[in-house]
N, C-alpha and C positions, 0 to 999 in steps of 0.2 A: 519564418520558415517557409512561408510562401514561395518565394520568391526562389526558393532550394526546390520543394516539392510542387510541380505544377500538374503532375497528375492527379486525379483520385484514388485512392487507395481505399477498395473493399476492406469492410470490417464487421463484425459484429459487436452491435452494443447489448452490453449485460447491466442492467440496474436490477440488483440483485437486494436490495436494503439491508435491513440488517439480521444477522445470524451470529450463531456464537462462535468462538475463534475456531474452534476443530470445524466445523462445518468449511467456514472460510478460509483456512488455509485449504482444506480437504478438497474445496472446489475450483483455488488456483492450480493445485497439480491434475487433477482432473481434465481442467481444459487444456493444460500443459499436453497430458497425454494424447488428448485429442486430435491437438495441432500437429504433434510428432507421427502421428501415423497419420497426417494428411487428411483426417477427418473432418474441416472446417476452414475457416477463413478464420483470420487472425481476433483476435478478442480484444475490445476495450470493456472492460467492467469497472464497475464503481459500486462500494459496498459499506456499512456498517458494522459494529460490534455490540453485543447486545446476548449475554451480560458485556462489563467490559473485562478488560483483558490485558496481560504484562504478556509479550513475545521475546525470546532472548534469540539472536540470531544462532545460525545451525553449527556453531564452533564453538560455543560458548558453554559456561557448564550455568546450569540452572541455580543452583544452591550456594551456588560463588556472585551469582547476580540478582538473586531476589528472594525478598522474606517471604516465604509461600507461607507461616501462617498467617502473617500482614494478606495477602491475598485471599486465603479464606475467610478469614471475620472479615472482609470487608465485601464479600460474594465478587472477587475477582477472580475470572478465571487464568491460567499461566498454560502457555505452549510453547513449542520450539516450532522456528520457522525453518524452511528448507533453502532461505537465500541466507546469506551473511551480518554483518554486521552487531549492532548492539541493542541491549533491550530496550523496548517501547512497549509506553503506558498507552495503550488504545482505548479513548476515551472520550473528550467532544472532538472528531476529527471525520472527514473524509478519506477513504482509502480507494484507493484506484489501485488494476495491475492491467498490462500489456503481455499479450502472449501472441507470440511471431515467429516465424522462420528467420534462424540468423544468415538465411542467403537473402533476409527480406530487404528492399533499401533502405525501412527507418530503424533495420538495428544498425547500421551506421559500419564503418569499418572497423572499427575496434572498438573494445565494451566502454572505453573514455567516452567514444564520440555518440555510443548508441545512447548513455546517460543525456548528453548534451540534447542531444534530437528530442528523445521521448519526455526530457523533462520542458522541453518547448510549448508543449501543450498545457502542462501546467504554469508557466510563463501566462501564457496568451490568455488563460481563465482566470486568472489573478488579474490580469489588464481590464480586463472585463468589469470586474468589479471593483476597480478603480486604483487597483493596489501596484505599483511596482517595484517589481523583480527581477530577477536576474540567477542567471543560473552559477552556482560555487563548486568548483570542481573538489572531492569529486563526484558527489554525489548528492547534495544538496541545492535548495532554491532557497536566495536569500531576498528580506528586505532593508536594505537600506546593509548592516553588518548584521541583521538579525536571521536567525533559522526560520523559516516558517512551514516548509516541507521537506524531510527524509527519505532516500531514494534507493533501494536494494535490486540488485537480480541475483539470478541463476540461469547456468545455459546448460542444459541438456538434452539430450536427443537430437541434436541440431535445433534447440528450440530456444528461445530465451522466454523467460517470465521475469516480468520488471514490475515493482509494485512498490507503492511510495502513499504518503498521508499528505492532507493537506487541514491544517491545523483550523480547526475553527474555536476551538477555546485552551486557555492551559492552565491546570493547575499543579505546580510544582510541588509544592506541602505534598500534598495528596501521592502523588510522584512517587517521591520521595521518603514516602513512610510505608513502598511496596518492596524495592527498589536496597538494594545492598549497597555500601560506602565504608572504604577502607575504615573508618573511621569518624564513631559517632560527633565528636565535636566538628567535623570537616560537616555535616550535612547543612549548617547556615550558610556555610561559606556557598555550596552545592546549589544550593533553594536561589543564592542570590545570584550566582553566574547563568542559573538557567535565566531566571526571570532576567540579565541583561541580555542573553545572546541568544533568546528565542522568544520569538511574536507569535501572533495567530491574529483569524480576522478580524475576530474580539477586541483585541487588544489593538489592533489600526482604529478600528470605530467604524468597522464596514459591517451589513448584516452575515450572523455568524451561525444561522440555519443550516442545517445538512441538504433539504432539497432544493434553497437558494445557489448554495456552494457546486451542488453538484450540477445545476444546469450549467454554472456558468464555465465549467470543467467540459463537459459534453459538448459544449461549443468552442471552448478554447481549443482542446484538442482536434477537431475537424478544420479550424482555420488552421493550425502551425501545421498539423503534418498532414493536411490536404486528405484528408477523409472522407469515404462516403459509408454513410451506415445502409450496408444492406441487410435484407432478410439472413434472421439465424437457422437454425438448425430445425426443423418443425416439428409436431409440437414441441412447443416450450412447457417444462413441467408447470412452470408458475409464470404468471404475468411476469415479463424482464429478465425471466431464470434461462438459465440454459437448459437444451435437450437433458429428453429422459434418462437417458444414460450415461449422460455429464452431471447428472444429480445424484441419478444412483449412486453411481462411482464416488462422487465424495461424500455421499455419506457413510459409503464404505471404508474409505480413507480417515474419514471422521472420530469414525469409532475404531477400526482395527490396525489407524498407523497414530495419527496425531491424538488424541485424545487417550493412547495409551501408556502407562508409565517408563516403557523399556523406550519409548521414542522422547517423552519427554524431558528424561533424566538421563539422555545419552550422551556420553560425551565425546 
């Protein structure tokens, strides 16, 4: 991507560690809004889940995709996310999101190419650490024919938030006894097409730490899409957090959008 972007592009970096999904989703739309009303420069964050967490994308109905009481005895928490796609067990994994102006140049001209660009940075962090990848449209980064990270947006307000994992361990079993299947005798078949068609760094043989993963992400992304991390928003609530009223705000979102049953169970 160098070689595409030879400017610097101002940004803010967020290492935000880990929180629980309502919090974490609460704080991607948060900076979303921020960005939209010109409040900031663009956001790279990188974040944890803690408890862990089943996400079902914003189309999807909850109770058609996941045994919620499999997720309570097993103190998982279940949300609805506000970009697309399908559920995810967030669990040994890095998450990173991008939030930009879509008149920005690395949301790319069309949402195809903005995935290609923004998933570059994850490209160049996985090189890093010895692993290579390649980007599978259309929305995935593979290695070799294997998944290894999952990639979602949403564009509103003229803004995009693009937010995607990058696997450091996987347990399918586990998965998959959260996790709904047309059909109980189909779940071996389930358990064995993940375990061939998806890796993590684990499973390469690279180290599969979360603050190993995440430096090497921090710097992948500033080579591929020519980043400069500047100064955020001051003060920061929490060491790496964002401004005070980018915390507020989603822990207001936390508990009176995402964390509630009429957002969770919407269909």
């Amino acid at each position: 991507m160098n070689e595409t972007f030879v400017k610097p592009y101002p940004v803010r970096l967020l290492q935000t560690g880990f929180h629980d999904c309502y919090y974490n989703m609460g704080l991607d739309e948060a900076l979303l809004e921020s960005a939209a009303r010109g409040g900031s420069l663009p956001v790279l964050r990188f974040y944890g889940w803690e408890p862990r967490a089943v996400s079902v994308g914003y189309f999807q109905g909850l109770e058609e995709e996941v045994d919620i009481q499999a997720c309570k005895d097993r103190g998982v928490d279940v949300i609805r996310r506000i970009t697309g796609g399908g559920a995810v067990f967030h669990h040994a994994e890095l998450t990173y999101s991008i939030i930009l102006p879509v008149s920005h140049p690395l949301a790319g001209s069309s949402i195809q190419d903005s995935y290609r660009i923004l998933c570059g940075g994850v490209i160049r962090g996985l090189d890093l650490l010895g692993l290579n990848a390649r980007f599978a449209p259309v929305n995935d980064i593979v290695c070799g024919d294997r998944k290894i990270s999952g990639n979602a947006q949403t564009r509103r307000m003229n803004t995009v938030l693009h937010h995607g994992t990058v696997l450091l361990d996987l347990d399918p079993d586990l998965m998959f006894s959260l996790l709904k299947v047309p059909e109980e005798k189909m779940k071996g078949r389930l358990i064995q097409d993940v375990k061939a068609r998806v890796t993590s760094l684990r499973a390469q043989g690279l180290p599969s730490g979360f603050a190993e993963a995440e430096a090497a992400m921090i710097e992948g992304f500033r080579q591929a899409l020519c980043l400069e991390f500047a100064a955020g928003l001051s003060p920061p609530a929490y060491p790496g957090g964002p401004a005070f009223a980018e915390d507020d705000r989603a822990r207001e979102l936390a508990v009176k959008k995402f964390s509630s049953p009429g957002w969770i169970y919407k269909r």
